[in-house]
C-alpha positions in Angstrom: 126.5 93.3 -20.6 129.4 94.4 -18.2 132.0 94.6 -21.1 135.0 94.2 -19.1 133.7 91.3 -17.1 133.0 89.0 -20.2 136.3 89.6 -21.8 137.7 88.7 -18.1 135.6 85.1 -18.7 136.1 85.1 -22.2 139.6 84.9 -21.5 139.9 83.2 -18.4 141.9 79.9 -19.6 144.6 82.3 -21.2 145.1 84.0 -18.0 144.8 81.6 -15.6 147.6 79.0 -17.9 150.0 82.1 -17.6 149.4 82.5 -13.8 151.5 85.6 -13.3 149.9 86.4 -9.8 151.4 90.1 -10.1 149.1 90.7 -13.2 146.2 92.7 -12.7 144.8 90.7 -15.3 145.4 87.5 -13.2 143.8 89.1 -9.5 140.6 90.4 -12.1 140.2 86.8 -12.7 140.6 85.3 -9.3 137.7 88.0 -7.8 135.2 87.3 -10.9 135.9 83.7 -10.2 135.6 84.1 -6.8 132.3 86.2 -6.6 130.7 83.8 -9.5 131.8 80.7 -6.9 130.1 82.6 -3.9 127.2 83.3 -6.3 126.2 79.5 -6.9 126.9 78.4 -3.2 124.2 81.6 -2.1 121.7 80.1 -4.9 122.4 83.0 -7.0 122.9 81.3 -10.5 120.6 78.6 -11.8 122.2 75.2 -13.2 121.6 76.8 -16.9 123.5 80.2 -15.7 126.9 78.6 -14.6 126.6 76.2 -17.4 126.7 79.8 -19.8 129.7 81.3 -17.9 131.9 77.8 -17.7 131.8 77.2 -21.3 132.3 80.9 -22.4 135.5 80.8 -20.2 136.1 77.4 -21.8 136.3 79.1 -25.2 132.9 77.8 -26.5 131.2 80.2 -28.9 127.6 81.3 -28.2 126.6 79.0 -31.4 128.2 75.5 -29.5 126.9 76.3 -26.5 123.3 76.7 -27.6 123.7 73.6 -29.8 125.4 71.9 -26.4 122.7 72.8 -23.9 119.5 72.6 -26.6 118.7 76.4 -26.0 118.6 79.4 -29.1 121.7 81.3 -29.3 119.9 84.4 -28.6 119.3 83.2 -24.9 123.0 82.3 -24.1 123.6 85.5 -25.1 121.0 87.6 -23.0 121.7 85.1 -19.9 125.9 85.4 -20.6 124.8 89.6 -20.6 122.8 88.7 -17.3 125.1 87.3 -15.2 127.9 89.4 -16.4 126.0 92.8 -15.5 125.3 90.4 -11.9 129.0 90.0 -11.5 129.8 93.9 -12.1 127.5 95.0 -9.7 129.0 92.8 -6.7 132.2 93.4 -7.6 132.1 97.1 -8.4 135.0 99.8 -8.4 137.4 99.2 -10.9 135.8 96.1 -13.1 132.7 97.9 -14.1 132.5 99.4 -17.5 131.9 103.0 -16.3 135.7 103.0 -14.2 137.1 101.2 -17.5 135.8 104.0 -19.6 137.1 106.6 -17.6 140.8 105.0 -17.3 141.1 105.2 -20.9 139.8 108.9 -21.4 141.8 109.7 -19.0 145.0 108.0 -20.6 144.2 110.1 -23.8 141.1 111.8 -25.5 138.4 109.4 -26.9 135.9 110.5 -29.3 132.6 108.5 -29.0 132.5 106.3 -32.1 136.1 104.7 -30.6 134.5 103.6 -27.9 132.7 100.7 -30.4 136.4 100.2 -31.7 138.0 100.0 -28.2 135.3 97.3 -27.4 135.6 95.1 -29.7 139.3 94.7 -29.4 139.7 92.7 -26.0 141.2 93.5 -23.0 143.1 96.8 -23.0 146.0 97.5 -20.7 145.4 100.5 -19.2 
């Protein structure tokens, strides 16, 4: 899963409520919204795809959503991971997890088992 992307839609209502268009955060949003909006128009995401995304960014865990749309939890996850890797791609440059990773080591040294730490924390301001 693109990393940075699913914390983007994971915390999508926060950002979009505080709607500070000079936040990076806020533009990140827009473009992932954006690109996922183009995406179903082109055909790219099936019915059970966008239905994932909306209620992640809604704040539905992976539990209520496979209780909600009568599929495992194991397959929201792989099809949230999916479509999140799908959004990286298109978007590229700075929202993909290798251009994260090398913002922060280049703020200050990271030793690989931080990396898991940094990750599990949410967004970071780099």
């Amino acid at each position: 899963m693109s990393w940075i992307i699913g914390e983007y839609i994971r915390q999508y209502a926060y950002i979009k409520e505080r709607a500070d268009i000079n936040s990076d955060s806020y533009n990140n949003v827009i473009m992932i919204e954006m690109v996922i909006e183009k995406m179903i128009d082109d055909g790219l995401l099936s019915e059970q795809e966008n239905n994932v995304i909306w209620m992640v960014s809604a704040g539905y865990s992976y539990s209520e959503i496979a209780r909600v749309l009568g599929i495992h939890r194991l397959t929201v996850s792989q099809v949230f991971k999916t479509v999140t890797d799908r959004v990286s791609y298109l978007i590229g440059g700075e929202l993909t997890d290798e251009a994260f990773l090398e913002r922060i080591q280049g703020l200050e040294p990271i030793a690989e088992e931080d990396i898991s730490f940094r990750f599990r924390k949410g967004i970071s301001k780099a």
